[in-house]
Backbone as JSON, one array per atom type, in Angstrom:
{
  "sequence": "XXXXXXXXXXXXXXXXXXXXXXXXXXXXXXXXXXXXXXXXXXXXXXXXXXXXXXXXXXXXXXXXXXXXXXXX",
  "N": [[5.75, -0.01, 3.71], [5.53, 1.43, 0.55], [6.11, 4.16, -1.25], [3.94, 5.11, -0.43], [2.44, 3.15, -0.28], [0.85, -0.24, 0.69], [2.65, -2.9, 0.64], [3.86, -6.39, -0.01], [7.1, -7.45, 1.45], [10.3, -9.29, 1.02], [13.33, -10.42, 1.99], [16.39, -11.58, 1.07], [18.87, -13.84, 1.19], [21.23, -14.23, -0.96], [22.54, -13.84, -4.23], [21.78, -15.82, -5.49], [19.0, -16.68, -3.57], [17.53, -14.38, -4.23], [16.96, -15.02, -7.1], [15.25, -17.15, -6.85], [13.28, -16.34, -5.58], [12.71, -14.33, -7.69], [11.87, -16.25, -9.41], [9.74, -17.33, -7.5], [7.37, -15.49, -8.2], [8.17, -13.28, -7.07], [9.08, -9.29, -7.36], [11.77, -6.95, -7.96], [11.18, -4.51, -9.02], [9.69, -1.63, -8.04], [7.31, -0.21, -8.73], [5.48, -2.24, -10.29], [5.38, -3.53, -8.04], [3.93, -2.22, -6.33], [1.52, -2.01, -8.44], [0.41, -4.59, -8.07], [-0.53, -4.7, -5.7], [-2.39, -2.71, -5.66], [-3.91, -3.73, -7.3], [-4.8, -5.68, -5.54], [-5.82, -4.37, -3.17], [-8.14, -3.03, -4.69], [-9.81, -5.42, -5.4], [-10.13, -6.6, -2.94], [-11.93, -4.73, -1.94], [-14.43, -4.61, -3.57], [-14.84, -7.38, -3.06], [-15.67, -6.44, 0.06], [-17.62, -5.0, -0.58], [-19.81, -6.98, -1.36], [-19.99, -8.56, 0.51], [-21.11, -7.0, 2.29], [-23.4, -6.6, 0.91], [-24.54, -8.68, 0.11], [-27.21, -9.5, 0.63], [-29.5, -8.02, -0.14], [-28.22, -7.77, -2.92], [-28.98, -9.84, -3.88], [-31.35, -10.49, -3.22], [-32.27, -8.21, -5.17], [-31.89, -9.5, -8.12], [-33.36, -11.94, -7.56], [-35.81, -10.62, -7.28], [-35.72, -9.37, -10.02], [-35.83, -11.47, -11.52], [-38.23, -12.77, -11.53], [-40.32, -10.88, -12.23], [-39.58, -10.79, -14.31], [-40.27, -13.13, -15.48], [-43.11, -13.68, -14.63], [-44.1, -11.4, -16.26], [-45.02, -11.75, -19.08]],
  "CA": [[5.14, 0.99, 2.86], [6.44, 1.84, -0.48], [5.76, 5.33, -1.86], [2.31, 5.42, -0.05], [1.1, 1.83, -0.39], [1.05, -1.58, 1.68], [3.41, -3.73, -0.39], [4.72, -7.47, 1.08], [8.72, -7.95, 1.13], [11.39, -10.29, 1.62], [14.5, -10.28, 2.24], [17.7, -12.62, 0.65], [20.29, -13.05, 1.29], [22.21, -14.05, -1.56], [21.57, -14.1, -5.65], [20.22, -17.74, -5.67], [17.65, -17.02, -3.04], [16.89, -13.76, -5.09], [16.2, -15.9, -8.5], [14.46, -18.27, -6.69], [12.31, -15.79, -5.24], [11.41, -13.58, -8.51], [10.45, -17.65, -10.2], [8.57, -17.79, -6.76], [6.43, -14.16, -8.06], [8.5, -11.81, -6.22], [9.78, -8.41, -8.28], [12.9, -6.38, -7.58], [10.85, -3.77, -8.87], [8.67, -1.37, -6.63], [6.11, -0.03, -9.19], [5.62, -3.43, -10.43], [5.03, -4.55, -6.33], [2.92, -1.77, -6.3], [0.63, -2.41, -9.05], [-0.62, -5.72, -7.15], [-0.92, -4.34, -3.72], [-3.25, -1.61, -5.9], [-5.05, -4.69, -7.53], [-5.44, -6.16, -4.24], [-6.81, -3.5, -2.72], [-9.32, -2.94, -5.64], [-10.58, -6.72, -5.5], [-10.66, -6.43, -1.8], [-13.18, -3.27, -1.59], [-15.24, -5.21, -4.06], [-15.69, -8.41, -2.23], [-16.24, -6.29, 0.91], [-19.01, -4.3, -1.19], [-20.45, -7.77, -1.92], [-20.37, -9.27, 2.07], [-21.89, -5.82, 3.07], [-24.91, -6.12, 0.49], [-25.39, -9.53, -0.73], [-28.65, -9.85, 0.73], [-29.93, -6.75, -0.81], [-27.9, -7.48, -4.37], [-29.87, -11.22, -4.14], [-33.25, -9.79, -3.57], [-32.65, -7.37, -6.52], [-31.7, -10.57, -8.72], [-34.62, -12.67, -7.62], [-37.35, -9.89, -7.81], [-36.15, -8.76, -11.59], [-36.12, -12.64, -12.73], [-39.98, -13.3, -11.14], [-40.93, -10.21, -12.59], [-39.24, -11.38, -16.6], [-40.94, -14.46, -15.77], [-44.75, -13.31, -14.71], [-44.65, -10.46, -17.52], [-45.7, -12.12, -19.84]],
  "C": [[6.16, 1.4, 1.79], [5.83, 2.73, -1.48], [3.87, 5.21, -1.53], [1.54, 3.78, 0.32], [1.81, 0.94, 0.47], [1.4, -2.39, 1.08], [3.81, -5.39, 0.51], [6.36, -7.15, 0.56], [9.08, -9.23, 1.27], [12.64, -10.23, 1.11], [15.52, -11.15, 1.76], [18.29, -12.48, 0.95], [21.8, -13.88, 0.58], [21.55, -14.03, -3.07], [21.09, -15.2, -5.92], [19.5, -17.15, -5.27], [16.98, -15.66, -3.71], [16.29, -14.23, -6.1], [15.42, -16.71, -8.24], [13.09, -17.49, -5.89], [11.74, -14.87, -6.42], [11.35, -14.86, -9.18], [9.56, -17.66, -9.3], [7.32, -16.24, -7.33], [6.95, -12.84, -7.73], [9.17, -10.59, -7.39], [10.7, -7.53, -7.57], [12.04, -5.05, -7.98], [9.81, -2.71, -8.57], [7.87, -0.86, -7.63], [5.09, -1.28, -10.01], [4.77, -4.29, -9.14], [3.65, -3.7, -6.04], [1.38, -1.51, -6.81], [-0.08, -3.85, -8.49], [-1.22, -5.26, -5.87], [-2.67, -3.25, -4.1], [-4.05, -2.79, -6.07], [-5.7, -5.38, -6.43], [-6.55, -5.44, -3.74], [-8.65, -3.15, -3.14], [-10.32, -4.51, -5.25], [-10.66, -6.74, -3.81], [-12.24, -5.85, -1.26], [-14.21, -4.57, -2.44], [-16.06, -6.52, -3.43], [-16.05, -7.84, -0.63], [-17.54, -5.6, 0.57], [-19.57, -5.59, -1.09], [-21.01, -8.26, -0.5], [-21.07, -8.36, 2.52], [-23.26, -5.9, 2.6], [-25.46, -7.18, -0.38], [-26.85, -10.05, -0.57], [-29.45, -8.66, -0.36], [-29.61, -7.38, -3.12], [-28.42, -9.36, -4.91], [-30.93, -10.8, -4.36], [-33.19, -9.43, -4.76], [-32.69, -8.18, -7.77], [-33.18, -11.2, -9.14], [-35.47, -11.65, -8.0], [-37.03, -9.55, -9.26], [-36.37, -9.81, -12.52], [-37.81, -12.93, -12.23], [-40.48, -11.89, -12.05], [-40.81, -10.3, -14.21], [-40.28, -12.61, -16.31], [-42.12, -14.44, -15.44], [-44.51, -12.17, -15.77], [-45.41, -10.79, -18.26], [-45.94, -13.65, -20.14]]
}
């Protein structure tokens, strides 16, 4: 946890395997680590909104294209 949030780490242990870990993605700095863990989070909730109600947010799909397409 870093200032509230669920961040990953890792650990080096010397300055190579540091440089070779921020080319692998990683950042030395924590608001930075924390801005993904937030994006995560965000795109998480979303695809669990989606597994919770894709039957529902299909139906609503199909019934508003049958209904453009008998209108008229």
């Amino acid at each position: 946890m870093v200032w509230g949030h669920r961040v990953d780490t890792l650990t080096v242990q010397s300055p190579f395997e540091e440089r070779q870990a921020i080319r692998n993605g990683w950042t030395t700095d924590p608001k930075h680590a924390i801005k993904g863990a937030v994006w995560r989070l965000r795109w998480t909730s979303v695809w669990r909104f989606y597994l919770r109600n894709w039957q529902w947010l299909w139906g609503t799909v199909v019934a508003v294209a049958l209904a453009v397409m008998f209108h008229g």
